[in-house]
C-alpha atoms as a printed R data frame, in Angstrom:
   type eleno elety resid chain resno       x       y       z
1  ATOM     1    CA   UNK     A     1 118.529  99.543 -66.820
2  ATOM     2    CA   UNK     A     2 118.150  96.191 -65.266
3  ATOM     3    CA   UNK     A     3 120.928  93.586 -64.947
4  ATOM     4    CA   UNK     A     4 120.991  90.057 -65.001
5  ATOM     5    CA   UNK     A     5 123.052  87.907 -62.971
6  ATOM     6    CA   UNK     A     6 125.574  85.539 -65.501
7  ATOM     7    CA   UNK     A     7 124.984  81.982 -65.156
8  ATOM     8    CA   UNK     A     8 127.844  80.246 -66.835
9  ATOM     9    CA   UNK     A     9 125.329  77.111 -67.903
10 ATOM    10    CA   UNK     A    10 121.961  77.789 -69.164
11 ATOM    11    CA   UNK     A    11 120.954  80.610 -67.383
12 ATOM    12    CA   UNK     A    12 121.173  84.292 -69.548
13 ATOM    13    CA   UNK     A    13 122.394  82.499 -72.636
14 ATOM    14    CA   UNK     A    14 119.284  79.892 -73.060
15 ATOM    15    CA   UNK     A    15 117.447  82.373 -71.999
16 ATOM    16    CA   UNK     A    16 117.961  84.820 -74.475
17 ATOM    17    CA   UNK     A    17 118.521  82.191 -77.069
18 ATOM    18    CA   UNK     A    18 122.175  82.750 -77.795
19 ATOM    19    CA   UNK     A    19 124.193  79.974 -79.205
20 ATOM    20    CA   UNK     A    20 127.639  81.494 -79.272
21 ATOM    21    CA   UNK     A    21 130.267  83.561 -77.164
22 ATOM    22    CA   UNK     A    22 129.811  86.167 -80.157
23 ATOM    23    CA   UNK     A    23 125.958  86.482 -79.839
24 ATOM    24    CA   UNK     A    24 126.626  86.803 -75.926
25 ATOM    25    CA   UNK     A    25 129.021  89.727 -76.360
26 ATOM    26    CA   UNK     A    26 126.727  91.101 -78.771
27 ATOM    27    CA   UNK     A    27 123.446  90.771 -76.377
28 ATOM    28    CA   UNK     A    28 125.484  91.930 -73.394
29 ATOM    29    CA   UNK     A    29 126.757  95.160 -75.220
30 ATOM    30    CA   UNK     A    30 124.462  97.532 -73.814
31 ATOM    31    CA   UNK     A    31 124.755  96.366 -70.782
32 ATOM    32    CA   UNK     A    32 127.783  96.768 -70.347
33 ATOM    33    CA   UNK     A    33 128.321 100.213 -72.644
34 ATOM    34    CA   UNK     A    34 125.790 101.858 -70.022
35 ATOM    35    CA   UNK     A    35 127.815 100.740 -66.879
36 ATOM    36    CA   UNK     A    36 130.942 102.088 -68.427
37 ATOM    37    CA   UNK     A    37 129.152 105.319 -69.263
38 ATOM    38    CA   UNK     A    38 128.243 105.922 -65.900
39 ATOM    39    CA   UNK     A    39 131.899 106.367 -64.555
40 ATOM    40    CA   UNK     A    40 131.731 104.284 -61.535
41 ATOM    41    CA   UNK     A    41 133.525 101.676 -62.586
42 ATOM    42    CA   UNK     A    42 136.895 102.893 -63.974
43 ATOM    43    CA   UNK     A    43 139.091 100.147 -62.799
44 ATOM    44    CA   UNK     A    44 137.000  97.686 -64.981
45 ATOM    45    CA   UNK     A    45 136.630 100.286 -67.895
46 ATOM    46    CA   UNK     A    46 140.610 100.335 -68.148
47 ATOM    47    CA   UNK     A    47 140.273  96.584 -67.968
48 ATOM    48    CA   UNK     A    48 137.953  96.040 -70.806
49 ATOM    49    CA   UNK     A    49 139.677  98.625 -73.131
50 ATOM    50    CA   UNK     A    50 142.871  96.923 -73.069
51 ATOM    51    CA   UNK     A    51 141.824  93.231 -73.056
52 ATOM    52    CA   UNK     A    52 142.056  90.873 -75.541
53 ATOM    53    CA   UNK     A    53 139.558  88.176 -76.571
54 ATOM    54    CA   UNK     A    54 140.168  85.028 -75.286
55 ATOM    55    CA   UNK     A    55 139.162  83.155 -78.431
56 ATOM    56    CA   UNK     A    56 141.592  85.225 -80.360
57 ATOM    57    CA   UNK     A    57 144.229  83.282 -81.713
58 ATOM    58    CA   UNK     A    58 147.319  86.101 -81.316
59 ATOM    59    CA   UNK     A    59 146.157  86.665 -77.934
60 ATOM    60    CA   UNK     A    60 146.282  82.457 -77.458
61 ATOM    61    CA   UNK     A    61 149.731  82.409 -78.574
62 ATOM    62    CA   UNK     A    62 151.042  85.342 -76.621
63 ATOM    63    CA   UNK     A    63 149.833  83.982 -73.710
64 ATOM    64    CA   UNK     A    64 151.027  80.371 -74.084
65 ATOM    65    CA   UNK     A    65 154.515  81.919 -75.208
66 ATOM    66    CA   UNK     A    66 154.528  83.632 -72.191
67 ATOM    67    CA   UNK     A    67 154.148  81.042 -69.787
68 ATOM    68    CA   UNK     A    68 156.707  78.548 -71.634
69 ATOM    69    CA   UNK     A    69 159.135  81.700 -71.673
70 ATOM    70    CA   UNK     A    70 158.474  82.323 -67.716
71 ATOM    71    CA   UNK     A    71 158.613  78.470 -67.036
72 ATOM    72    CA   UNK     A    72 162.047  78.482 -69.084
73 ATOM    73    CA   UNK     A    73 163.335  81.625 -66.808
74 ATOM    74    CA   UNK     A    74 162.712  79.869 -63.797
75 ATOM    75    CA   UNK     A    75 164.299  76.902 -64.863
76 ATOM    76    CA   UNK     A    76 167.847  78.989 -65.716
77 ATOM    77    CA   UNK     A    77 167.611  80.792 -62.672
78 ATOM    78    CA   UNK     A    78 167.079  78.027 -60.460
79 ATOM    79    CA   UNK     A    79 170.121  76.522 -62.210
80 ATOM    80    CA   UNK     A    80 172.171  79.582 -61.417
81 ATOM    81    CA   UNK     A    81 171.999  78.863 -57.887
């Protein structure tokens, strides 16, 4: 199977005439099933099984929780000292 390089503007998307982050993950499927499949890339397999869609509004808030929570740590232990 033959891979295309990404191109974040034009490029692969134009190209194939899909309009939306959804349509891309849908083109790009079967792509990226087969490279999975073939069991050379398990760092990136564990990656993509436990990640979370970045347009997904839980995963949004988790994240932006996180980093006020972390910002808010620092700032009590910086006043500790």
């Amino acid at each position: 199977m033959k891979l295309r390089v990404w191109k974040s503007r034009g490029g692969i998307t134009e190209e194939q005439g899909w309009q939306s982050a959804d349509e891309t993950r849908r083109g790009l499927a079967p792509q990226m099933s087969y490279l999975m499949e073939t069991g050379r890339y398990p760092t990136y397999r564990r990656y993509t099984r436990g990640a979370a869609r970045k347009d997904d509004a839980a995963w949004q808030f988790e994240t932006g929780l996180d980093c006020v929570l972390e910002g808010v740590a620092g700032l009590v232990e910086r006043g500790r000292e």
